[in-house]
mmCIF file of the N, C-alpha and C atoms, coordinates in Angstrom:
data_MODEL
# 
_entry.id   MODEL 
# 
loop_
_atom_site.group_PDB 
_atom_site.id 
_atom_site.type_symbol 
_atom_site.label_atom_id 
_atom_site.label_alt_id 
_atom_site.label_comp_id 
_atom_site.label_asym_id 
_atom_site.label_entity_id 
_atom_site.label_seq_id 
_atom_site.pdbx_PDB_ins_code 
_atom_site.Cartn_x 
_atom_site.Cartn_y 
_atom_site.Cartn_z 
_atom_site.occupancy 
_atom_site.B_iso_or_equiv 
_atom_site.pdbx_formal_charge 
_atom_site.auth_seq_id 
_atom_site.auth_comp_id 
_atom_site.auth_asym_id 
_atom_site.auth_atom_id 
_atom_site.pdbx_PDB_model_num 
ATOM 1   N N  . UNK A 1 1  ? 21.562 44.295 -5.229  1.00 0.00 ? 1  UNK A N  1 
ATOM 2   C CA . UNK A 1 1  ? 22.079 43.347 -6.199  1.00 0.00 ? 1  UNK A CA 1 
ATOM 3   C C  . UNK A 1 1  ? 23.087 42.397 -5.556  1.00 0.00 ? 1  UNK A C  1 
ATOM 4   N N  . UNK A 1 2  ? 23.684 42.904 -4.558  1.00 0.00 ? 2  UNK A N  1 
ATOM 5   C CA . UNK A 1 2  ? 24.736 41.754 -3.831  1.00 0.00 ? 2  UNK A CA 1 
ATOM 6   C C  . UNK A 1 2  ? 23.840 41.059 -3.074  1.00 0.00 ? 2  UNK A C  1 
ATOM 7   N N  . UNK A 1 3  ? 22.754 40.974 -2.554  1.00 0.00 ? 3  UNK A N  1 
ATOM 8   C CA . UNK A 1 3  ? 22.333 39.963 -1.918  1.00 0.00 ? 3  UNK A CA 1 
ATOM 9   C C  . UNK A 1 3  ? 21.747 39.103 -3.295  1.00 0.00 ? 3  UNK A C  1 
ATOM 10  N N  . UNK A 1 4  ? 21.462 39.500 -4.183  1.00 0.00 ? 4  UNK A N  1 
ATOM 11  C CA . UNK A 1 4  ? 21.090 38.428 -5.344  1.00 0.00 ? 4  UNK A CA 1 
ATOM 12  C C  . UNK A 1 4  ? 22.147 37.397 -5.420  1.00 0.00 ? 4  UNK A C  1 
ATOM 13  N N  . UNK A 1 5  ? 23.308 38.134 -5.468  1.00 0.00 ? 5  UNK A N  1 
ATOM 14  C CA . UNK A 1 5  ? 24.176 37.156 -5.871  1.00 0.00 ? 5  UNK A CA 1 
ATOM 15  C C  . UNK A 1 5  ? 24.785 36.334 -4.785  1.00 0.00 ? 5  UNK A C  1 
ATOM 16  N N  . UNK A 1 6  ? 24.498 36.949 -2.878  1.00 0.00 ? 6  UNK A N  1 
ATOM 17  C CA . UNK A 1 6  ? 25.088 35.938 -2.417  1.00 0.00 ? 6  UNK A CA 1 
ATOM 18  C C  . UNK A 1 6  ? 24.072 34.779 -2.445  1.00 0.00 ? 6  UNK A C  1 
ATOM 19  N N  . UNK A 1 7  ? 22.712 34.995 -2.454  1.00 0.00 ? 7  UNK A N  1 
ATOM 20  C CA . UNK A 1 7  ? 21.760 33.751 -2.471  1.00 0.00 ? 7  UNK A CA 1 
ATOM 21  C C  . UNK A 1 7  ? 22.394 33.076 -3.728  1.00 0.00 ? 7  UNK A C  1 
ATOM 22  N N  . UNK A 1 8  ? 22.889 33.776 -4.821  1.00 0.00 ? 8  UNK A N  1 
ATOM 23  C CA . UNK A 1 8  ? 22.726 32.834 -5.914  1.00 0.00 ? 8  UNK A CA 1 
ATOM 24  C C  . UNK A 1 8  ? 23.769 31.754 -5.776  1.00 0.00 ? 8  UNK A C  1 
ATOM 25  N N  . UNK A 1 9  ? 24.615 32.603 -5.040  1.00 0.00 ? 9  UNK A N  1 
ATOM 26  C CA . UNK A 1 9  ? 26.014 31.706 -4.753  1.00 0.00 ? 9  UNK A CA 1 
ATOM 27  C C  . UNK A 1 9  ? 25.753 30.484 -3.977  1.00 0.00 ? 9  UNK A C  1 
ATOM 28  N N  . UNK A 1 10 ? 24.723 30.866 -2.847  1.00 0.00 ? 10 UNK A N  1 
ATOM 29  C CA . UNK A 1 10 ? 24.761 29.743 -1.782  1.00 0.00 ? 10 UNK A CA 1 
ATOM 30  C C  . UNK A 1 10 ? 23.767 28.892 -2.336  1.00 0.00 ? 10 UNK A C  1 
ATOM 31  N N  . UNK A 1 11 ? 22.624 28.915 -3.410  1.00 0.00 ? 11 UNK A N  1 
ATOM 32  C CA . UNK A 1 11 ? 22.697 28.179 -4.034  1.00 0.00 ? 11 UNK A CA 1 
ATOM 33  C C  . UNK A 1 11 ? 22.814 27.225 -4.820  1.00 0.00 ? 11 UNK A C  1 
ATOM 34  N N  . UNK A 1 12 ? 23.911 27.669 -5.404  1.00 0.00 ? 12 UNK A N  1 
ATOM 35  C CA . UNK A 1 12 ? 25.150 27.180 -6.218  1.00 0.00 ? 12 UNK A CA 1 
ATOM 36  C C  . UNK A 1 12 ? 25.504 26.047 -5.651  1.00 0.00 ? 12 UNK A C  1 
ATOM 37  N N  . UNK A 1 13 ? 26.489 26.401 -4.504  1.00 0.00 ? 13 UNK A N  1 
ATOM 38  C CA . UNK A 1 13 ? 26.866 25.441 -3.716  1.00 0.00 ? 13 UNK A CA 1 
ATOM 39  C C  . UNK A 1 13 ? 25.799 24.845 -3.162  1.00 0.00 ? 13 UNK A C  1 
ATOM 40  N N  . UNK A 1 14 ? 24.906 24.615 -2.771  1.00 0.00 ? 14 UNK A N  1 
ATOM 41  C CA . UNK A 1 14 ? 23.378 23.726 -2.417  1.00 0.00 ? 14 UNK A CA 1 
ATOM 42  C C  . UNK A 1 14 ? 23.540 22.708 -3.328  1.00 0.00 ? 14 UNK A C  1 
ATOM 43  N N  . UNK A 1 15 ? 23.671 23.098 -4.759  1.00 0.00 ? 15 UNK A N  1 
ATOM 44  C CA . UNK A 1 15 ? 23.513 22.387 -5.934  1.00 0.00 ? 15 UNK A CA 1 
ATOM 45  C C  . UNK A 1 15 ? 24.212 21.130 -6.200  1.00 0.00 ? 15 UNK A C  1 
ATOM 46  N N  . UNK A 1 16 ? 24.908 22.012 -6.091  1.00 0.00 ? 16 UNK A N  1 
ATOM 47  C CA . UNK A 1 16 ? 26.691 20.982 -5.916  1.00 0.00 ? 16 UNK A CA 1 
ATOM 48  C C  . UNK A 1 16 ? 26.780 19.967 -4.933  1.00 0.00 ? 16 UNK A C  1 
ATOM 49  N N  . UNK A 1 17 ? 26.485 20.241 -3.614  1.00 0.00 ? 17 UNK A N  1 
ATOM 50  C CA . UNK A 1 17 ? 26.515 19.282 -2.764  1.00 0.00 ? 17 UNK A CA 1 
ATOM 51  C C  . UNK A 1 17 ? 24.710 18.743 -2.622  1.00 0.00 ? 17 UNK A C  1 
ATOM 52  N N  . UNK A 1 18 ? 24.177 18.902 -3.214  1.00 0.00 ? 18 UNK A N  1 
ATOM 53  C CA . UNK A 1 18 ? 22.577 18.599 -3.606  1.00 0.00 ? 18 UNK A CA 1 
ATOM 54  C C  . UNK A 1 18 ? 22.621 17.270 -2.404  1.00 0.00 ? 18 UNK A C  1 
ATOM 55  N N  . UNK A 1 19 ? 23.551 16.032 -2.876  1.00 0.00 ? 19 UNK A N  1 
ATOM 56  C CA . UNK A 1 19 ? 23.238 14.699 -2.031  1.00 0.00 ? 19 UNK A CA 1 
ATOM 57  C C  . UNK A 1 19 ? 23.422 14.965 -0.915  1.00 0.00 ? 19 UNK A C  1 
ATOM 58  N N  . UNK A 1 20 ? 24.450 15.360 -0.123  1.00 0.00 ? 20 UNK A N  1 
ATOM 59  C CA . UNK A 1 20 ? 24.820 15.752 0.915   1.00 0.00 ? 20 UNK A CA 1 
ATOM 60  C C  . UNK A 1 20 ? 23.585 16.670 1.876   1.00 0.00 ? 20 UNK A C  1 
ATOM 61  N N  . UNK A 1 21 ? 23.200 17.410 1.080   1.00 0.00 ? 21 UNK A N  1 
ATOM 62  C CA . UNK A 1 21 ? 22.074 18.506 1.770   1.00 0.00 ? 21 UNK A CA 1 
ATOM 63  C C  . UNK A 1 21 ? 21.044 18.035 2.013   1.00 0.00 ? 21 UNK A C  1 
ATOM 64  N N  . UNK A 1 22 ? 20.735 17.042 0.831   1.00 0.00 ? 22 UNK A N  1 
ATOM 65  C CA . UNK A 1 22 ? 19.203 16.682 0.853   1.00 0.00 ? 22 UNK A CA 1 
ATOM 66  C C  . UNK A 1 22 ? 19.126 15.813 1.630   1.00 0.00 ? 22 UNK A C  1 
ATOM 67  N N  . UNK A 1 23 ? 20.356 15.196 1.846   1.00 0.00 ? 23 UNK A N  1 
ATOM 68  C CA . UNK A 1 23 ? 20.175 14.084 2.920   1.00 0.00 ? 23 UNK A CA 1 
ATOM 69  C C  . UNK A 1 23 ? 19.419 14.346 4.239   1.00 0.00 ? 23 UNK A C  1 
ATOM 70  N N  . UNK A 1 24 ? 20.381 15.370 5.188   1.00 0.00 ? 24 UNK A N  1 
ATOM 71  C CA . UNK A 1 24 ? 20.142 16.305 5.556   1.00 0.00 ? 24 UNK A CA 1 
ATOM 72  C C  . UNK A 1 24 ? 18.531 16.857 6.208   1.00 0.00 ? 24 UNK A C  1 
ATOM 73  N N  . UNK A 1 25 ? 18.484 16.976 4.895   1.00 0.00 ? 25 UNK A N  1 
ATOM 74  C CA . UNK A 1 25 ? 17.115 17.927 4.625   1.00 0.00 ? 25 UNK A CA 1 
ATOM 75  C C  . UNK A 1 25 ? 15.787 17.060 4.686   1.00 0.00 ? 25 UNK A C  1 
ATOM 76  N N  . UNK A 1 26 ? 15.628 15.666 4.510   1.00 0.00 ? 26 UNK A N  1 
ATOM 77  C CA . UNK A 1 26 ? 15.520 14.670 4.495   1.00 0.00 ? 26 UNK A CA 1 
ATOM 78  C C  . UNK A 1 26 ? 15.282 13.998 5.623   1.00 0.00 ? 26 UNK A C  1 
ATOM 79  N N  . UNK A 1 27 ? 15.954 13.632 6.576   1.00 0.00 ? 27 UNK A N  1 
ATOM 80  C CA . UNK A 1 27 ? 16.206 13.633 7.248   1.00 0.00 ? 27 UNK A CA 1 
ATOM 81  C C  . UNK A 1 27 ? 15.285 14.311 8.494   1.00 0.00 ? 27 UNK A C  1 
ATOM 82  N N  . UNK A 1 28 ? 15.308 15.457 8.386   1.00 0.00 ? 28 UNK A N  1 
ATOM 83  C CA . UNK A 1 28 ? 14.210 16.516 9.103   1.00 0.00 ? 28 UNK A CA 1 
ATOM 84  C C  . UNK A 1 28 ? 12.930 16.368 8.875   1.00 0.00 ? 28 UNK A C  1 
ATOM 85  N N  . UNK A 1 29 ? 12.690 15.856 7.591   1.00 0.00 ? 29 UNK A N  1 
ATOM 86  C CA . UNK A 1 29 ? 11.061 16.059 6.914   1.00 0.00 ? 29 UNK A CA 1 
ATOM 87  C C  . UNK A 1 29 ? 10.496 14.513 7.161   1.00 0.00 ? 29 UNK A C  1 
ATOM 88  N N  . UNK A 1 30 ? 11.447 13.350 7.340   1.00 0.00 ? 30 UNK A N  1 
ATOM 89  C CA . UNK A 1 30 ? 10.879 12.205 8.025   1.00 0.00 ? 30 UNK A CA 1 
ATOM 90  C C  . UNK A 1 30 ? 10.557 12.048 9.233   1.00 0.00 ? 30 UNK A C  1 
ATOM 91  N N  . UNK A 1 31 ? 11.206 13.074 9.900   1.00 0.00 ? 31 UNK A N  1 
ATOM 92  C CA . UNK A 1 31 ? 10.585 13.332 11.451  1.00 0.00 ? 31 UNK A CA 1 
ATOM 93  C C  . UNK A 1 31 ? 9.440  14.094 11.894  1.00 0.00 ? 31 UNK A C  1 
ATOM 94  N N  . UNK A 1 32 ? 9.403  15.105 11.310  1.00 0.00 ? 32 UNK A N  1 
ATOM 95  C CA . UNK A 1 32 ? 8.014  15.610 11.025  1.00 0.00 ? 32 UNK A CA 1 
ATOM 96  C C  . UNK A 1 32 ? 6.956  14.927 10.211  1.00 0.00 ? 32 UNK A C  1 
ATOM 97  N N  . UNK A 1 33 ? 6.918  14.199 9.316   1.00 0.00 ? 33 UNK A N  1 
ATOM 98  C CA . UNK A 1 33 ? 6.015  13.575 8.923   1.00 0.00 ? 33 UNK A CA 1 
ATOM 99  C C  . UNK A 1 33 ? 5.731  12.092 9.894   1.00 0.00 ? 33 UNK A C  1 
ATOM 100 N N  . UNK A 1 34 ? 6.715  11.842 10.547  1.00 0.00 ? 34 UNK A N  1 
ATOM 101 C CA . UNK A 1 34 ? 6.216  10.678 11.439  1.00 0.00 ? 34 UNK A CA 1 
ATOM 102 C C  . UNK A 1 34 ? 5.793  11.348 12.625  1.00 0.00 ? 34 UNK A C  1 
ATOM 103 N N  . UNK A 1 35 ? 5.499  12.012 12.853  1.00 0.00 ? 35 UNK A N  1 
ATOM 104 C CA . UNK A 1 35 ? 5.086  13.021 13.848  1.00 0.00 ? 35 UNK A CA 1 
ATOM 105 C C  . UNK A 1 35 ? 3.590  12.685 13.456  1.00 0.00 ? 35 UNK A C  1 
ATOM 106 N N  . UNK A 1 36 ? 3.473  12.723 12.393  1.00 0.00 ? 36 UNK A N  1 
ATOM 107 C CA . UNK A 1 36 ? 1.890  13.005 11.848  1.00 0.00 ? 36 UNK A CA 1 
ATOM 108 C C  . UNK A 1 36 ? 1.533  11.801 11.462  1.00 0.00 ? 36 UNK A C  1 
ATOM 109 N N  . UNK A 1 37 ? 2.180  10.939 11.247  1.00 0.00 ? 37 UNK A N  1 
ATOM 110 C CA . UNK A 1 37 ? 1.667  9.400  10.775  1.00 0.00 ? 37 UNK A CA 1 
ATOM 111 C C  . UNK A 1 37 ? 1.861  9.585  9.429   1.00 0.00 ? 37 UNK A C  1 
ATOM 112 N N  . UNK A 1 38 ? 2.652  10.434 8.572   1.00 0.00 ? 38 UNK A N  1 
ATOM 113 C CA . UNK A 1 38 ? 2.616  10.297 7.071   1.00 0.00 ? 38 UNK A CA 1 
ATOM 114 C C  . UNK A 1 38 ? 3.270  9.304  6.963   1.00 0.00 ? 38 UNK A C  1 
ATOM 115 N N  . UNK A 1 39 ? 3.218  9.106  5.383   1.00 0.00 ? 39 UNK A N  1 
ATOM 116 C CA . UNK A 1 39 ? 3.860  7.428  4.567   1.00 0.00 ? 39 UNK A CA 1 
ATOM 117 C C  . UNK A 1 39 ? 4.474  8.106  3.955   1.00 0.00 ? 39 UNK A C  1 
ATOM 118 N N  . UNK A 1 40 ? 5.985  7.749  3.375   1.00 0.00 ? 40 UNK A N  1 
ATOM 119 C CA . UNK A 1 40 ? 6.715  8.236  2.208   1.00 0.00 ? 40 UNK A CA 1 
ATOM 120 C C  . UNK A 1 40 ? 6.500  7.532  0.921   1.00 0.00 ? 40 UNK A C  1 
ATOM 121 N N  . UNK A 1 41 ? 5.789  7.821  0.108   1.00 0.00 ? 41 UNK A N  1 
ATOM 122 C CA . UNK A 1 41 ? 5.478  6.736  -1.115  1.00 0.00 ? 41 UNK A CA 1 
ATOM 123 C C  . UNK A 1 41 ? 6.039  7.678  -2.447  1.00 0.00 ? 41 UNK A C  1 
ATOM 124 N N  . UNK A 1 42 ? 6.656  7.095  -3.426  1.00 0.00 ? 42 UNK A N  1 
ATOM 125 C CA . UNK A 1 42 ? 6.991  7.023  -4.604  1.00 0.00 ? 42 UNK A CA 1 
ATOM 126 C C  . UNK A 1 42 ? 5.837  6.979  -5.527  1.00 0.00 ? 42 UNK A C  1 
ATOM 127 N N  . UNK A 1 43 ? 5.368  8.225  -6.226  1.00 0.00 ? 43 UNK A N  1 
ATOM 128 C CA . UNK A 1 43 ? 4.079  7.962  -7.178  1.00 0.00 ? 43 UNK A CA 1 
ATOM 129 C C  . UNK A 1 43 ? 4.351  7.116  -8.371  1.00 0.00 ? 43 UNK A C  1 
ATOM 130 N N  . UNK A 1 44 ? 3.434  6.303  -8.631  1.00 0.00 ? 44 UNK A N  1 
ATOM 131 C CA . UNK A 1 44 ? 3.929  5.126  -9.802  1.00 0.00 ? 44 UNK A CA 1 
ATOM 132 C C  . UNK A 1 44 ? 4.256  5.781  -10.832 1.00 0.00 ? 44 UNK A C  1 
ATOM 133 N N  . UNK A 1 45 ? 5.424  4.380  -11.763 1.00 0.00 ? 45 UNK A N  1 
ATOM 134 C CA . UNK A 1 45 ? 5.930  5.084  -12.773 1.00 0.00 ? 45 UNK A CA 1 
ATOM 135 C C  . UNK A 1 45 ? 5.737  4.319  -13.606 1.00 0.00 ? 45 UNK A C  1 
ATOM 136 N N  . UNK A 1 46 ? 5.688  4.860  -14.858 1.00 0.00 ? 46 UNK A N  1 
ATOM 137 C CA . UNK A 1 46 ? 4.920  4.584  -16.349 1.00 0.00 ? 46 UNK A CA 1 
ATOM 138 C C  . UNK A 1 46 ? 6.380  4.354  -17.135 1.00 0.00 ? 46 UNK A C  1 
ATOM 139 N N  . UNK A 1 47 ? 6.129  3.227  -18.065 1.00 0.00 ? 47 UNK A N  1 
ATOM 140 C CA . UNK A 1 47 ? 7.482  3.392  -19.056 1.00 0.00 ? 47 UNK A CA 1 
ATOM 141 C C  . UNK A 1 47 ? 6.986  4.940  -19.800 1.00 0.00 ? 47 UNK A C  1 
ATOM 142 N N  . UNK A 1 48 ? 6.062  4.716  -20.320 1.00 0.00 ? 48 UNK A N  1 
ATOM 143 C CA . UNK A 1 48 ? 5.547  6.327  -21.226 1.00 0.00 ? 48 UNK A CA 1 
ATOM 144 C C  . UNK A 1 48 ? 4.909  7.310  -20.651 1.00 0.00 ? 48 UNK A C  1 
ATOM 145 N N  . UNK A 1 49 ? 5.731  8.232  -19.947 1.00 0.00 ? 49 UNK A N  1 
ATOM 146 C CA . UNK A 1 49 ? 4.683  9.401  -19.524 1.00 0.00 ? 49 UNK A CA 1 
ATOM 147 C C  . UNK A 1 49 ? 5.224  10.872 -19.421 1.00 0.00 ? 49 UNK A C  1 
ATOM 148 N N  . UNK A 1 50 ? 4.071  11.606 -19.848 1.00 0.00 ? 50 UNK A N  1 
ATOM 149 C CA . UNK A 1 50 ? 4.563  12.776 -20.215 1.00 0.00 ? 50 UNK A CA 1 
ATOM 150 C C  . UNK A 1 50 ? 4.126  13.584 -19.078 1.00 0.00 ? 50 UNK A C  1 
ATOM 151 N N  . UNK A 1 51 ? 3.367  13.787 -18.614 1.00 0.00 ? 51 UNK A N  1 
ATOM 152 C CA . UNK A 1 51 ? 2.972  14.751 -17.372 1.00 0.00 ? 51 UNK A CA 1 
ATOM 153 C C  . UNK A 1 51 ? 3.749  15.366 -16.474 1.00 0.00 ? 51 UNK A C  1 
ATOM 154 N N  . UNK A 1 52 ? 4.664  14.519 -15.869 1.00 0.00 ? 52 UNK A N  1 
ATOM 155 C CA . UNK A 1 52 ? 5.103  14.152 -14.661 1.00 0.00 ? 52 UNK A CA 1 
ATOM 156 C C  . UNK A 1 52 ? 6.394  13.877 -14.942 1.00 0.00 ? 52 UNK A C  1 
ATOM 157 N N  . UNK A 1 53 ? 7.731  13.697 -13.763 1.00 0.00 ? 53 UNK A N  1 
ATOM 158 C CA . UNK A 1 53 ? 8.747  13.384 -14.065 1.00 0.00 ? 53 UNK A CA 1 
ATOM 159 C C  . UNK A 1 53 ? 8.961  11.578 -13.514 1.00 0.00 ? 53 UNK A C  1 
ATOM 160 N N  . UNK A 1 54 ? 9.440  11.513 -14.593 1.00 0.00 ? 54 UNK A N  1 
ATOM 161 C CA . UNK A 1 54 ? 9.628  9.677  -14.487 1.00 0.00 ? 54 UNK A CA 1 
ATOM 162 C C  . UNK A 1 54 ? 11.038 9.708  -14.181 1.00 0.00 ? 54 UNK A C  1 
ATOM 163 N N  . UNK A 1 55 ? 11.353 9.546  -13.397 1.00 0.00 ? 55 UNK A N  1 
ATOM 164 C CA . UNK A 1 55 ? 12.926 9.343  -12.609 1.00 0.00 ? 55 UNK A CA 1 
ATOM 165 C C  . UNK A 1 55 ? 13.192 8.321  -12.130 1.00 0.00 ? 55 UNK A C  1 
ATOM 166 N N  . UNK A 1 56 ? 14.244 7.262  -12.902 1.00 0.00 ? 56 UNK A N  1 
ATOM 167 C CA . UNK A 1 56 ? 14.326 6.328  -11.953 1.00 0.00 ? 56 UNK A CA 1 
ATOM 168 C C  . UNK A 1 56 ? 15.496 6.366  -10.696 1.00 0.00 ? 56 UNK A C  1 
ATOM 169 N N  . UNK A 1 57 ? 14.486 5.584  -9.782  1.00 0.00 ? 57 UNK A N  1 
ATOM 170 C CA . UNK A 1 57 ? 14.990 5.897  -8.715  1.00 0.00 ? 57 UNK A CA 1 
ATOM 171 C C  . UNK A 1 57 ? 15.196 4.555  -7.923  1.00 0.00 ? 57 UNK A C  1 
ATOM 172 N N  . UNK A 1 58 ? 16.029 4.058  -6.679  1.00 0.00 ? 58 UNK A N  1 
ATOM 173 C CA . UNK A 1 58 ? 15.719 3.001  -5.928  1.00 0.00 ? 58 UNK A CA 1 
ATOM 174 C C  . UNK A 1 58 ? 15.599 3.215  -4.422  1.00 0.00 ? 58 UNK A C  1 
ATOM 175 N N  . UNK A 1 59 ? 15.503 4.346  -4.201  1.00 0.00 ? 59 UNK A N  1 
ATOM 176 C CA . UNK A 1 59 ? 14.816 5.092  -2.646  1.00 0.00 ? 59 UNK A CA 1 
ATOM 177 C C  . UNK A 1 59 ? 13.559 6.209  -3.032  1.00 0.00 ? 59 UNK A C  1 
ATOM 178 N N  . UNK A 1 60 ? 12.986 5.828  -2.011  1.00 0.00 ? 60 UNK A N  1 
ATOM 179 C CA . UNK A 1 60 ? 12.409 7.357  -2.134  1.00 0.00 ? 60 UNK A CA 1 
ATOM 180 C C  . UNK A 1 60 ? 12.829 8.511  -1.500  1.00 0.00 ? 60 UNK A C  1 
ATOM 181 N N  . UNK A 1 61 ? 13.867 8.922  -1.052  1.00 0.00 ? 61 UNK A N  1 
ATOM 182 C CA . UNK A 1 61 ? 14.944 9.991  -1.178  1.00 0.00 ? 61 UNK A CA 1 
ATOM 183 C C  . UNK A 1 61 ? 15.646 9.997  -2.256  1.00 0.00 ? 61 UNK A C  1 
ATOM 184 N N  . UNK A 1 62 ? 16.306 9.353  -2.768  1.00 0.00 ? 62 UNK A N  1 
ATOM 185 C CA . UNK A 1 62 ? 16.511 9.634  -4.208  1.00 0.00 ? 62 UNK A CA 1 
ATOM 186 C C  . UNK A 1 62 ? 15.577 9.957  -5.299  1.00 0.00 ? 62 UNK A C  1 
ATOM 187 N N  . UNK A 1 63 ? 14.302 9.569  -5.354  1.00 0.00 ? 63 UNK A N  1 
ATOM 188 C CA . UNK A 1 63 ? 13.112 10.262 -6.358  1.00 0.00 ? 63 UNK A CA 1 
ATOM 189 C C  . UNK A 1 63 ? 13.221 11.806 -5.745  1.00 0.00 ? 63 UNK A C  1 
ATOM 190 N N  . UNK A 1 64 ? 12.891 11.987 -4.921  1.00 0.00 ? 64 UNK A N  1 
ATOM 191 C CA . UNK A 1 64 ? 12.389 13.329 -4.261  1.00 0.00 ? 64 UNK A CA 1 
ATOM 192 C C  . UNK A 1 64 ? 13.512 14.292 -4.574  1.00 0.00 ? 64 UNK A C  1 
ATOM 193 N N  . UNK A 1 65 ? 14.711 13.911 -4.592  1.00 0.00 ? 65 UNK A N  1 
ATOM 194 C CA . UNK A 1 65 ? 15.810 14.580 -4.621  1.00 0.00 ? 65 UNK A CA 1 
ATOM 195 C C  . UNK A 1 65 ? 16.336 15.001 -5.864  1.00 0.00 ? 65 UNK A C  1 
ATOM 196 N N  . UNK A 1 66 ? 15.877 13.474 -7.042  1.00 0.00 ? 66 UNK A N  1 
ATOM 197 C CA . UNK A 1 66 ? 16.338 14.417 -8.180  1.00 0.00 ? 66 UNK A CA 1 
ATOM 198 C C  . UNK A 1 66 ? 14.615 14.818 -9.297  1.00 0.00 ? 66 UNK A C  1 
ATOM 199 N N  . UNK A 1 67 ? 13.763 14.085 -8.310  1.00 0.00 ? 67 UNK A N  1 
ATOM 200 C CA . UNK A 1 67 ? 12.354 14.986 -9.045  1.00 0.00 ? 67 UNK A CA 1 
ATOM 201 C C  . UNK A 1 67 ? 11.786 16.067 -8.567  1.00 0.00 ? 67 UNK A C  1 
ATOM 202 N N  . UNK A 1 68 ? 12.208 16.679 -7.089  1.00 0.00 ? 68 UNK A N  1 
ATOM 203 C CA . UNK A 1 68 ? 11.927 18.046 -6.681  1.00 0.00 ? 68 UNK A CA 1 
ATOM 204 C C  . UNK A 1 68 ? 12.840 18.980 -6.178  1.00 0.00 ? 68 UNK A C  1 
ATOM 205 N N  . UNK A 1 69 ? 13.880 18.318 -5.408  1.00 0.00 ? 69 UNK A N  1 
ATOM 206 C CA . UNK A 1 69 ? 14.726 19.058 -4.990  1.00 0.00 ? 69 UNK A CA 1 
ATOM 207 C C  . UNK A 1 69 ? 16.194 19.654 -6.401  1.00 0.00 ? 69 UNK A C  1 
ATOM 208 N N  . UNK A 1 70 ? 16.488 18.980 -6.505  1.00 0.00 ? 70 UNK A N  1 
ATOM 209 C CA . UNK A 1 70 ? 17.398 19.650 -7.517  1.00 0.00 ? 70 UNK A CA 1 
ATOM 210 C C  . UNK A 1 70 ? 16.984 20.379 -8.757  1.00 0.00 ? 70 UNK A C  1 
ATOM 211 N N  . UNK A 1 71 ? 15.465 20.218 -9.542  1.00 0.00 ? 71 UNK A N  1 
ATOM 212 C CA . UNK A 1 71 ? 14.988 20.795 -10.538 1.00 0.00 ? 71 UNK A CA 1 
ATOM 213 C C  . UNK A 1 71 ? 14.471 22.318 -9.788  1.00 0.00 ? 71 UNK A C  1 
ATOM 214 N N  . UNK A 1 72 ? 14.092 22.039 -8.648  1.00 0.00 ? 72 UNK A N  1 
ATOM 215 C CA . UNK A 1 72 ? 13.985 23.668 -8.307  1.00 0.00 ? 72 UNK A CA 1 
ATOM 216 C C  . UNK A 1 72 ? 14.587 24.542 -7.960  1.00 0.00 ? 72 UNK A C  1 
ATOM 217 N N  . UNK A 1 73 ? 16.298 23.655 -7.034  1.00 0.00 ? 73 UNK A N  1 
ATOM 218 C CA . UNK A 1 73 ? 17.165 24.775 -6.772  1.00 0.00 ? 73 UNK A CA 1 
ATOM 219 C C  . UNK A 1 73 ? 17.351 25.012 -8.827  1.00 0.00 ? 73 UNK A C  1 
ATOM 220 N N  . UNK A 1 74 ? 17.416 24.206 -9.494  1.00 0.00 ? 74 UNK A N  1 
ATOM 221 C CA . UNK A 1 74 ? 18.211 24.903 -10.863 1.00 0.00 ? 74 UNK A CA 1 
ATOM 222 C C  . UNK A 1 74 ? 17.087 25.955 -10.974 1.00 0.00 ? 74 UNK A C  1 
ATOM 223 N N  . UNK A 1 75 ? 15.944 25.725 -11.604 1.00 0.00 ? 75 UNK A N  1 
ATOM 224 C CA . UNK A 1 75 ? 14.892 26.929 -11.206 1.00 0.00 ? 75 UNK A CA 1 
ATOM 225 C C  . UNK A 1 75 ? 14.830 28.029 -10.559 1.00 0.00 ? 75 UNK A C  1 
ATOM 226 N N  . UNK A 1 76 ? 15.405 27.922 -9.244  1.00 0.00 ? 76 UNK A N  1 
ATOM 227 C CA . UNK A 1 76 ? 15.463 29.154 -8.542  1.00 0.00 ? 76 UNK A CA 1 
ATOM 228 C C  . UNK A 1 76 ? 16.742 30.176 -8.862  1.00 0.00 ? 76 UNK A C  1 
ATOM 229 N N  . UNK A 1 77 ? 17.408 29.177 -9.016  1.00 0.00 ? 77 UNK A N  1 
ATOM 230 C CA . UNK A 1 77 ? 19.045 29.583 -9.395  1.00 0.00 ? 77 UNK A CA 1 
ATOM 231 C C  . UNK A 1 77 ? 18.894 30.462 -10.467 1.00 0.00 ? 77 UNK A C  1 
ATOM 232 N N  . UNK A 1 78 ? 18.222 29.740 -12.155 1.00 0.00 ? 78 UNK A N  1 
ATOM 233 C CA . UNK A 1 78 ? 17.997 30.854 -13.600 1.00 0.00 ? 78 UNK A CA 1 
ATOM 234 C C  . UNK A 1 78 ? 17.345 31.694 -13.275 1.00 0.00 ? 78 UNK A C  1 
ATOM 235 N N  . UNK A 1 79 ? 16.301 31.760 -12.412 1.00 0.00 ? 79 UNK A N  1 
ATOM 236 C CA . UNK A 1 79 ? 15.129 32.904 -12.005 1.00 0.00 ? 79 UNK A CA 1 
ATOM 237 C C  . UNK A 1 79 ? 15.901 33.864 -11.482 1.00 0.00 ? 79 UNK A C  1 
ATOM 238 N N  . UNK A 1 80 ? 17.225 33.994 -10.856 1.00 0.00 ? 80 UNK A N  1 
ATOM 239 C CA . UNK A 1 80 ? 17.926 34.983 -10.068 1.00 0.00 ? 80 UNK A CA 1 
ATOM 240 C C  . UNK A 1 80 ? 19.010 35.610 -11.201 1.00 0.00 ? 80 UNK A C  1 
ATOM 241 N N  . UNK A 1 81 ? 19.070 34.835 -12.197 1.00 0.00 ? 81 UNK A N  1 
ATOM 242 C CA . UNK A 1 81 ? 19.917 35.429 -12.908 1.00 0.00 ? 81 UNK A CA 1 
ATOM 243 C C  . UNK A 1 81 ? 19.921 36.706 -14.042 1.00 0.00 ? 81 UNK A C  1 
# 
């Protein structure tokens, strides 16, 4: 049970400094994808849509960050609790 809670903790703090990390984190995953010739693209956004998360954003590190990265640390975070 204490390792639950130190992940949950370091978590926590992940959360908190979310911009800072993802930057970061970010950072790493553009180098590996240019490694490979990937494109970073922003999937289009709809004034009305329900599927999907419509986030506005004006980078695509900022979409990614608050449409995948921060909804899953919170996710992972309630799942531990």
């Amino acid at each position: 049970m204490a390792n639950v809670t130190s992940v949950s903790d370091l978590l926590s703090k992940q959360r908190v400094n979310a911009k800072d990390n993802f930057k970061t984190l970010y950072a790493q995953v553009k180098k590996i994808a240019a490694k490979f010739d990937i494109k970073e693209e922003i999937p289009r956004v709809c004034r009305l849509q329900t599927d999907r998360n419509n986030v506005p954003d004006s980078t695509e590190e900022e979409y990614y960050r608050r449409a995948v990265y921060v909804p899953y640390l919170d996710d992972f975070c309630n799942s531990l609790k």
